[in-house]
MIROKOL-307234 format. One record per atom (N, C-alpha, C): x, y, z. Coordinates in steps of 0.2 Angstrom, whole numbers, padded with zeros to 4 digits, always signed. Layout:
// MIROKOL-307234
XYZ ...
***
This chain:
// MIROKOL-307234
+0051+0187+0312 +0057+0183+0314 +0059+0186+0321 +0060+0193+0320 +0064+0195+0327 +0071+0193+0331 +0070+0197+0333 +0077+0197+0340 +0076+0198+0345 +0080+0196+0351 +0080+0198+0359 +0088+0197+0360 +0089+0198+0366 +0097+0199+0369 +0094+0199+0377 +0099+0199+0381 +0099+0202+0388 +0105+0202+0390 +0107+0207+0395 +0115+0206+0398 +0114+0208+0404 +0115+0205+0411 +0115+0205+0417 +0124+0206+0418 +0125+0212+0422 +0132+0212+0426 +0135+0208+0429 +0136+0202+0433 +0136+0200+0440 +0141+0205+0445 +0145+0210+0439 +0152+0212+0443 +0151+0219+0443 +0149+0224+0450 +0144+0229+0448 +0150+0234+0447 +0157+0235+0447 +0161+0240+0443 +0160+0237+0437 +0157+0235+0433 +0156+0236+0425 +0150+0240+0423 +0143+0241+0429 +0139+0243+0427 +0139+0250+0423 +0145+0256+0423 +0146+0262+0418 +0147+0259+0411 +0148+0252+0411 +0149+0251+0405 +0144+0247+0401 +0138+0246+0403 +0131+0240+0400 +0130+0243+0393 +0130+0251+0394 +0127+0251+0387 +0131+0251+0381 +0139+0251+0382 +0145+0250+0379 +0143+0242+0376 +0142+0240+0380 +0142+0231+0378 +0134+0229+0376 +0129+0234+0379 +0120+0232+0376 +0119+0234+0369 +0123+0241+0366 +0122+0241+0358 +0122+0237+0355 +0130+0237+0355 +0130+0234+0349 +0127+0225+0347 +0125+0223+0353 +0120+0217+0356 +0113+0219+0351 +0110+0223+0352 +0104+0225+0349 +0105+0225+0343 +0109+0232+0339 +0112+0230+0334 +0113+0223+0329 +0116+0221+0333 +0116+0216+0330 +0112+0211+0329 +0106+0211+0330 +0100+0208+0328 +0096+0214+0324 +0097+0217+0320 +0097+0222+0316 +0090+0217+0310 +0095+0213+0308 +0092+0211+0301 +0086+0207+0304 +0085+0203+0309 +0079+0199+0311 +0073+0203+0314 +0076+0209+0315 +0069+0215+0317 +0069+0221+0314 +0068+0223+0308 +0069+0228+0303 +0065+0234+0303 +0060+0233+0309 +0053+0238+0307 +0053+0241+0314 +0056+0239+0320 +0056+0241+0328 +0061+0239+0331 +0063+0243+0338 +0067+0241+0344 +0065+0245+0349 +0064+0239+0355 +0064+0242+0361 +0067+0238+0365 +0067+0243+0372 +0072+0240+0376 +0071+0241+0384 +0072+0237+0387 +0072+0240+0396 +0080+0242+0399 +0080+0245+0401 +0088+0246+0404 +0086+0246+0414 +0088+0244+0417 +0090+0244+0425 +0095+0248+0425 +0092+0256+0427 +0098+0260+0433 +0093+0265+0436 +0097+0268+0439 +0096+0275+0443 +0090+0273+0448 +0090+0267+0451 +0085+0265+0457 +0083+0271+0461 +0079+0272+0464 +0074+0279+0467 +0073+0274+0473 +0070+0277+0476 +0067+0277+0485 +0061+0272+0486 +0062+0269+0489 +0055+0265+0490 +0050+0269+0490 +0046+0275+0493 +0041+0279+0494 +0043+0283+0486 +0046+0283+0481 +0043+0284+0475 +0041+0279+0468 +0042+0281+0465 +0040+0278+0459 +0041+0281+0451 +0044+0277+0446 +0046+0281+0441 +0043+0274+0438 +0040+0281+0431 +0036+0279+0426 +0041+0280+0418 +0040+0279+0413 +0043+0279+0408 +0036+0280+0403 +0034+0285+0401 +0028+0288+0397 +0031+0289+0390 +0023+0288+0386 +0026+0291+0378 +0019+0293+0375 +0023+0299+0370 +0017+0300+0366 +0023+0304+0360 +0019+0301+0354 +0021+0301+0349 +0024+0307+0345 +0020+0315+0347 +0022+0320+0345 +0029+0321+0351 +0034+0323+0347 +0039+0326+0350 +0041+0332+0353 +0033+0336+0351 +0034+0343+0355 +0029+0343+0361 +0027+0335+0362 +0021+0336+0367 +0025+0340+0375 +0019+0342+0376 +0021+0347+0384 +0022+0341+0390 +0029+0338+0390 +0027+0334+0396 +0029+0335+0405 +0032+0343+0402 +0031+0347+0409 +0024+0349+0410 +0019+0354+0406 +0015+0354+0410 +0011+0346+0412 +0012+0341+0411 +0007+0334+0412 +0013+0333+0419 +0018+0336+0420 +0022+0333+0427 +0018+0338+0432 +0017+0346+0429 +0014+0350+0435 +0007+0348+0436 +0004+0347+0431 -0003+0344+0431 -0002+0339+0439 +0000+0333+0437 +0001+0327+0441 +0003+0331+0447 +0008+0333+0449 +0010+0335+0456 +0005+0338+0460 +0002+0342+0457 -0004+0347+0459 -0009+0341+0460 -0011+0338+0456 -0019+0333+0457 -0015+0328+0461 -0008+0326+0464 -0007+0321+0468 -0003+0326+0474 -0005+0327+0473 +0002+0333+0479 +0008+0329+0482 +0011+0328+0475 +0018+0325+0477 +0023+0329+0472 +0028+0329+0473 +0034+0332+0470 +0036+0326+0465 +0035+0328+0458 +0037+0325+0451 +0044+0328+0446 +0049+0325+0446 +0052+0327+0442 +0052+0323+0434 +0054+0326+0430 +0053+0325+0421 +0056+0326+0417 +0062+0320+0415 +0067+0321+0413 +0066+0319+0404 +0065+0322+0399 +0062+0318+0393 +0068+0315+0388 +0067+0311+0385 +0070+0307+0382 +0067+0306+0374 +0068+0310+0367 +0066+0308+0361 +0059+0307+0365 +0056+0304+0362 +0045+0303+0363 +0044+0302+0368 +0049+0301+0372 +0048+0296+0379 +0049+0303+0386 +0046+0303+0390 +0047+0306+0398 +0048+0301+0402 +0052+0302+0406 +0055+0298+0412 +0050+0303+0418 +0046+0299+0423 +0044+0303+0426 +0044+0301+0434 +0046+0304+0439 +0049+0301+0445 +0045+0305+0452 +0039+0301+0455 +0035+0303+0457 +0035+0303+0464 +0035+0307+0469 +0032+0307+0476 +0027+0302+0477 +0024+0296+0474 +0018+0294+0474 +0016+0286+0472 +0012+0282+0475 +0012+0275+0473 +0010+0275+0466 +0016+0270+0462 +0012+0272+0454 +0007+0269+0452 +0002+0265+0456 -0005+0264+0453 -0008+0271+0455 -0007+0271+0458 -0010+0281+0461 -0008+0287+0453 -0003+0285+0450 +0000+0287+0444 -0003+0286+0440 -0003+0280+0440 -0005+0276+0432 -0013+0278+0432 -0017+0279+0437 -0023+0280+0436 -0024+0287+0433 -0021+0290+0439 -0023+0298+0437 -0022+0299+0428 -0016+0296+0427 -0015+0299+0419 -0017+0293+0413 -0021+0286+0414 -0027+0286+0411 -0033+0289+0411 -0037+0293+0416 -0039+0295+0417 -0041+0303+0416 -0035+0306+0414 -0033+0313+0411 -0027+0313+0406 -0027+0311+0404 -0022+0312+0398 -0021+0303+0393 -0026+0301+0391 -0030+0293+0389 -0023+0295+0382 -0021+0299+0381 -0016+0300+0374 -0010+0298+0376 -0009+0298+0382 -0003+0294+0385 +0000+0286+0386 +0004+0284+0382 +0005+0277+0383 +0009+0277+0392 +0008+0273+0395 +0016+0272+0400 +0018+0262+0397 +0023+0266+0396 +0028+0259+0392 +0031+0254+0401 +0031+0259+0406 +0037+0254+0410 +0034+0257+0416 +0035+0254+0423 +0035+0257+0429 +0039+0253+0435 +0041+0257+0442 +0043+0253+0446 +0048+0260+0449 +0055+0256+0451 +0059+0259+0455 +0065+0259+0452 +0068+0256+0447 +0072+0254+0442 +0070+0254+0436 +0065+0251+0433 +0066+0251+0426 +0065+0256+0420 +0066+0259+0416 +0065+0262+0411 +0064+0259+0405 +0059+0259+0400 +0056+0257+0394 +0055+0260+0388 +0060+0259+0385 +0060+0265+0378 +0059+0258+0371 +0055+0262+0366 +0052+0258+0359 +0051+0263+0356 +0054+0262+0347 +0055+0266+0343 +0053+0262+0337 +0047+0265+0331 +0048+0263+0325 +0054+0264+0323 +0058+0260+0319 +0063+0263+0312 +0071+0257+0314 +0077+0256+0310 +0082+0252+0310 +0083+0253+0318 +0087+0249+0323 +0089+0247+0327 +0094+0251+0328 +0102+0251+0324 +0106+0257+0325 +0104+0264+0324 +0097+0267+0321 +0092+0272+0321 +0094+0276+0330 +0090+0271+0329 +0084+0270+0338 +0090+0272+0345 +0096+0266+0342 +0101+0265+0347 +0105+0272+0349 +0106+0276+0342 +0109+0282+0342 +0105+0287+0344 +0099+0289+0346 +0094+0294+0348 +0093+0291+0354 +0093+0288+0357 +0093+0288+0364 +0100+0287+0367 +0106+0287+0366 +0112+0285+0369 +0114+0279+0369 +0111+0274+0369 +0112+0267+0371 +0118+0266+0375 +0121+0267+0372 +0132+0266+0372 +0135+0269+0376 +0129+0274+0379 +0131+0278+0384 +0128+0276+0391 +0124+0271+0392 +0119+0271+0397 +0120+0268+0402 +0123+0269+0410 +0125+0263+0415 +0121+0261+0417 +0122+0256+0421 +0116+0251+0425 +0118+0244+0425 +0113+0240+0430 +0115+0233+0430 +0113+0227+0425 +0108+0230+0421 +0105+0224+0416 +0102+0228+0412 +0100+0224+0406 +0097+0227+0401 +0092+0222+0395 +0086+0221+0393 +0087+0216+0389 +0082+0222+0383 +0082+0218+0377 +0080+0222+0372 +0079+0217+0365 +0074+0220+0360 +0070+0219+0356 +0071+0220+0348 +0072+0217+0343 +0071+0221+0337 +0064+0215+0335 +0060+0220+0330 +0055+0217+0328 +0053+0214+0321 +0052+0210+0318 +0047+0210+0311 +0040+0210+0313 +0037+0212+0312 +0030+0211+0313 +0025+0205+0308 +0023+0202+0311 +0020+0196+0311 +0012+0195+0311 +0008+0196+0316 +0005+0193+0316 +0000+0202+0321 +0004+0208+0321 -0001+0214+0320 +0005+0219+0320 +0000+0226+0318 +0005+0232+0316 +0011+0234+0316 +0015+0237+0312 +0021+0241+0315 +0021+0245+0318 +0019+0248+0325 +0018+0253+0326 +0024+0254+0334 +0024+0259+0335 +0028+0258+0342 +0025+0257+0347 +0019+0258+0348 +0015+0253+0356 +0015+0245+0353 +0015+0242+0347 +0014+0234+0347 +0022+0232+0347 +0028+0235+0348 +0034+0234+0348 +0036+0233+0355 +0040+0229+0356 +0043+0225+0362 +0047+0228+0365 +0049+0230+0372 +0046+0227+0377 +0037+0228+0380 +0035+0222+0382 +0030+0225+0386 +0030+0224+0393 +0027+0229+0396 +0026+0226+0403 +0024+0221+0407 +0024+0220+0411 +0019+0213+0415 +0019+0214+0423 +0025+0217+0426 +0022+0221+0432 +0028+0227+0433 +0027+0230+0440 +0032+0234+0441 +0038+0230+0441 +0045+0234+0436 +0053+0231+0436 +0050+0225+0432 +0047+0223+0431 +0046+0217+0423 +0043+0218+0420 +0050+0214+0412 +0046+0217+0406 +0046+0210+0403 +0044+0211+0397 +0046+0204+0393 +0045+0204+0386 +0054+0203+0382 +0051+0202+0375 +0052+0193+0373 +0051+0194+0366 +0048+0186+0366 +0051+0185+0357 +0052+0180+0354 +0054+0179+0350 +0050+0172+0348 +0044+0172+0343 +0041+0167+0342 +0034+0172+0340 +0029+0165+0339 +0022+0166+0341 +0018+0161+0343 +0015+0164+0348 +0007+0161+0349 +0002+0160+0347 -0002+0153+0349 -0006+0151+0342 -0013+0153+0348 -0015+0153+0354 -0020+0154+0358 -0019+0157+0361 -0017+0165+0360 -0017+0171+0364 -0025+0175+0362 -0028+0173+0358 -0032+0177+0357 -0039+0174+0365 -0040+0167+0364 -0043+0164+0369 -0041+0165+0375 -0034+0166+0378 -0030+0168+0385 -0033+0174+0384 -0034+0180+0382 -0033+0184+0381 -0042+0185+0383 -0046+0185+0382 -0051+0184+0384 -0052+0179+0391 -0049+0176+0393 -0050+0173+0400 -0046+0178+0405 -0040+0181+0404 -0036+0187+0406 -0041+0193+0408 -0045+0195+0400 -0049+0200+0404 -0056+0197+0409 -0057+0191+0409 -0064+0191+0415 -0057+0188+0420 -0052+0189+0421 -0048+0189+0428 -0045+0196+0428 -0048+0201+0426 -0046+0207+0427 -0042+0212+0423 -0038+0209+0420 -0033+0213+0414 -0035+0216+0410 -0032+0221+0409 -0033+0224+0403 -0026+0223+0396 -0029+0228+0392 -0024+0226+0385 -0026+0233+0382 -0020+0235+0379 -0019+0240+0374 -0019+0239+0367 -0017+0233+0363 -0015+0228+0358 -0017+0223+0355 -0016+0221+0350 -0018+0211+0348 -0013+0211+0348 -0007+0211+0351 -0001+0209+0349 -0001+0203+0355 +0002+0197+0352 +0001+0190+0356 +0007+0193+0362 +0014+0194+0362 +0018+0196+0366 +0014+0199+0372 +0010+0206+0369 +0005+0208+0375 +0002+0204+0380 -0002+0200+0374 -0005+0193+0381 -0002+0189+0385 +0007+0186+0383 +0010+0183+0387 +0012+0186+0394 +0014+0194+0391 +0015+0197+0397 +0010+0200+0401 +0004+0198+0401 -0002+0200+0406 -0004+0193+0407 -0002+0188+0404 -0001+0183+0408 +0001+0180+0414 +0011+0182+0413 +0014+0184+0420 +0011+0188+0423 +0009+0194+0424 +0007+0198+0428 +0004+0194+0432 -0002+0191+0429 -0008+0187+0435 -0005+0185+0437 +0002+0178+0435 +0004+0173+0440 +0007+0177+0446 +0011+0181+0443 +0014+0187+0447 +0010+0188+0453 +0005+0191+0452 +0001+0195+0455 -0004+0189+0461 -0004+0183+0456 -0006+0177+0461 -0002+0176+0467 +0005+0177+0469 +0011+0177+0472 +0015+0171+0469 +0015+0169+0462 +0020+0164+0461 +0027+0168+0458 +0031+0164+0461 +0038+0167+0458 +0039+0168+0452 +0045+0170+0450 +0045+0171+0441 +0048+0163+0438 +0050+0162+0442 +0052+0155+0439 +0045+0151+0440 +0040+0149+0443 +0035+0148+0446 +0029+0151+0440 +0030+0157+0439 +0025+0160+0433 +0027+0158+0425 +0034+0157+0425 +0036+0155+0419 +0035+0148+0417 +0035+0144+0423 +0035+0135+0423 +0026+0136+0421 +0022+0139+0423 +0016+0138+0422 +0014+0140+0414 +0015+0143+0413 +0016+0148+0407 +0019+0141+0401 +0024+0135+0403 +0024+0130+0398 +0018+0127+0399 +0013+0128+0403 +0006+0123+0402 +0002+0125+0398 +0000+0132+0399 -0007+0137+0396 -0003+0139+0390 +0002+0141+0388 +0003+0145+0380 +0005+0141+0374 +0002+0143+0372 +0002+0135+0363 +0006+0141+0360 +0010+0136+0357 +0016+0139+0352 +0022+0140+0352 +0027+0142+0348 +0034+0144+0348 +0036+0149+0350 +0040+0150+0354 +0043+0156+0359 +0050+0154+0363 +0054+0159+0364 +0058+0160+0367 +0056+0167+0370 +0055+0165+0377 +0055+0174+0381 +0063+0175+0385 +0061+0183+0386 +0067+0184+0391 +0062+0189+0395 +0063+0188+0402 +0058+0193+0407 +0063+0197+0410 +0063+0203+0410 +0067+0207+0416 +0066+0209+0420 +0067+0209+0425 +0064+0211+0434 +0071+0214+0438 +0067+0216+0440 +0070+0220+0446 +0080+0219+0450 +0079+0214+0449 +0088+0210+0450 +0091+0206+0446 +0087+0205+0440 +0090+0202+0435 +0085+0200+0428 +0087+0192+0426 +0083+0191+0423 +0081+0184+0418 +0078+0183+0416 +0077+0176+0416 +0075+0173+0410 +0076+0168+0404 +0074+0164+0399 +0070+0159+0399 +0066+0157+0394 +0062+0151+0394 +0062+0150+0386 +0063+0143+0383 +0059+0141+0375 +0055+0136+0378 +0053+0136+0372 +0044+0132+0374 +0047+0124+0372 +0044+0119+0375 +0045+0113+0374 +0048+0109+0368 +0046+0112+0362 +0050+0110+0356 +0057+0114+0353 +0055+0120+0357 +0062+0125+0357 +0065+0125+0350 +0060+0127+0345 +0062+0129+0337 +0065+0135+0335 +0064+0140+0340 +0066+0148+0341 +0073+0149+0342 +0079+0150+0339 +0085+0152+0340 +0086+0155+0347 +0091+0152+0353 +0093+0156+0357 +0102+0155+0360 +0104+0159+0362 +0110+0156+0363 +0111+0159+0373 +0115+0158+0376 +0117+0158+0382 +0125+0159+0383 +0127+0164+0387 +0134+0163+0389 +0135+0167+0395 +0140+0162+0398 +0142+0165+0406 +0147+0167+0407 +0152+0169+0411 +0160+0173+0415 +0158+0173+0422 +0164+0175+0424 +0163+0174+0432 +0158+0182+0434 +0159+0188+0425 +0159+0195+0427 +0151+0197+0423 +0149+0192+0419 +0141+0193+0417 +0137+0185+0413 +0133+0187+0411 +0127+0182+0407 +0124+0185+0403 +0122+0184+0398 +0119+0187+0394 +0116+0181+0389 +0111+0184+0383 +0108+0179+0378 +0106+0182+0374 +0105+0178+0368 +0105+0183+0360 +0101+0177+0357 +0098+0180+0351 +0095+0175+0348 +0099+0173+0341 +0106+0176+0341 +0110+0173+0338 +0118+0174+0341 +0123+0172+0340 +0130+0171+0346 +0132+0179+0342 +0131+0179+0336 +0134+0188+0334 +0134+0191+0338 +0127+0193+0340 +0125+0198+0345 +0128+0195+0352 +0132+0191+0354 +0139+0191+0360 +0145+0190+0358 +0147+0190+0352 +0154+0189+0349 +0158+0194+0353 +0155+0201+0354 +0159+0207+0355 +0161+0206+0364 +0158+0203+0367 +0160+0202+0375 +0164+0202+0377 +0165+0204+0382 +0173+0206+0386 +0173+0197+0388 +0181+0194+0387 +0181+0187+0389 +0175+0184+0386 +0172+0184+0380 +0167+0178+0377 +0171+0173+0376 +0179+0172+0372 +0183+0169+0373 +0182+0162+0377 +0183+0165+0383 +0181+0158+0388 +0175+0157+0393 +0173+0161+0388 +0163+0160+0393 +0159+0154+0393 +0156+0151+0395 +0152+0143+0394 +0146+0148+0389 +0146+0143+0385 +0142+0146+0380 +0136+0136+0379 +0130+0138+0380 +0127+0134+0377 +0118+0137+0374 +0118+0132+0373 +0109+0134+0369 +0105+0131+0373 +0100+0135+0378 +0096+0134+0384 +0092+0127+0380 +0091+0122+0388 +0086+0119+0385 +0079+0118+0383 +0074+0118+0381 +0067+0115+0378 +0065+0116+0386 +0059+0121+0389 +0056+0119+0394 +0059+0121+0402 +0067+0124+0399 +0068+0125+0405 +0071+0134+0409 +0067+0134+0412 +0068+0140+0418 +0074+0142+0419 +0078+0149+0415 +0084+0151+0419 +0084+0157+0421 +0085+0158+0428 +0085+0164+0431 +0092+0168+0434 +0094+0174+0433 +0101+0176+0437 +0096+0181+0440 +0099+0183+0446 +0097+0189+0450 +0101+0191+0454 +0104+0199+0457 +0108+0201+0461 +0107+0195+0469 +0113+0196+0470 +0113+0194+0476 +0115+0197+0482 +0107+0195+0485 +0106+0201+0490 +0109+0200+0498 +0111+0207+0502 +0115+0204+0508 +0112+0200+0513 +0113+0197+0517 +0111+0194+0519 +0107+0199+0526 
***
């Protein structure tokens, strides 16, 4: 069944307060995802010339300073490591495909969940209010946020087939539905180059973006496409770099709601999970349409 949410700022003195207002949003899709949660969060943006990676390995005691000294040494950049529950934050003097190679390469026991200049990617088996509590959530500032609970469906409980997944840097995407010909895309994806860690359908969509991504089409642009080539039911939310964006698929059977202020936007896959919003009250509340592309994004200076 599942969950998703997103909350977008528009008014950046609330951003100390996103994860005050992103818990209990998660939370509240508690019962539609019983077995996992993940989530992306936007803050603490880094320098163009670095790169932060979000890593995970499932031992708790694993050394993820020595794998920081390791790296800085084989890249000759200066790596800080800040760990999080299974998760390391890793923030690198270096271009993160220069990253990501080195450490599948030398340390294949490593997942990396997320990368970019903003985003961080954390995914946990076990209840939502668990999850939410062991990483802080409530306490986390920043501009956006979108997040996951899971039932698993159609592959494992595990925490690498739980959502979010990546699709490029600062993009993620979780997805509420399934698809009926991801295994087919999924094999056209790899002779265009992709790789997959997973059978999780979600997986495919989001190395689907990638490509168009990577083609130069926009995210509205990748998503419009994305209603041609994916057979099946889904409601996605993609998060990037300045915001972030919705799509249900043509017959739109997958519960979504939407609601705006002059001070934020967000989406749930049910209104509980916004009930608790500063001014919900008088927010324009509707149920996105069947087929169509909505995107918010900072707006940048001129």
């Amino acid at each position: 069944m599942c969950g998703i949410v997103g909350l977008f700022l528009k008014t950046p003195s609330l951003q100390p307060q996103l994860g005050l207002h992103f818990a209990p949003m998660l939370v509240g899709m508690s019962e539609r995802g019983p077995d996992s949660t993940g989530f992306a969060v936007y803050h603490h943006p880094i320098a163009d010339d670095r790169c932060k990676l979000t890593l995970y390995n499932a031992d708790a005691a694993f050394p993820w300073g020595e794998v920081g000294t390791q790296l800085g040494r084989a890249l000759d950049a200066e790596v800080d490591v800040l760990i999080k529950g299974c998760h390391a934050i890793l923030t690198v003097d270096a271009e993160a495909d220069r990253v990501r190679a080195w450490a599948g390469e030398h340390h294949p026991e490593i997942r990396i969940m997320g990368y970019g200049r903003v985003m961080e990617v954390y995914k946990e088996k076990g209840l939502t209010a668990d999850v939410v509590e062991k990483y802080g959530v409530a306490e986390m500032e920043g501009s956006h946020a979108v997040g996951h609970t899971r039932m698993a469906t159609e592959s494992a409980v595990t925490t690498i087939h739980s959502h979010p997944f990546t699709a490029a840097a600062d993009t993620c995407l979780v997805h509420n539905g399934s698809l009926s010909n991801y295994n087919r895309l999924r094999q056209w994806l790899r002779r265009q180059g992709m790789t997959f860690e997973t059978d999780n359908d979600t997986e495919v969509a989001a190395r689907y973006f990638a490509y168009r991504l990577g083609q130069g089409a926009s995210l509205a642009e990748a998503m419009e496409a994305g209603l041609r080539d994916l057979d099946g039911f889904y409601t996605f939310t993609m998060g990037t770099e300045d915001g972030f964006a919705v799509l249900r698929d043509g017959i739109a059977c997958k519960p979504a709601v939407l609601a705006e202020t002059d001070h934020w936007v967000a989406m749930a896959s049910e209104y509980r999970s916004l009930a608790h919003l500063p001014g919900v009250e008088t927010a324009s509340i509707w149920e996105p349409k069947p087929g169509v592309v909505y995107t918010w994004a900072v707006k940048k200076a001129a």
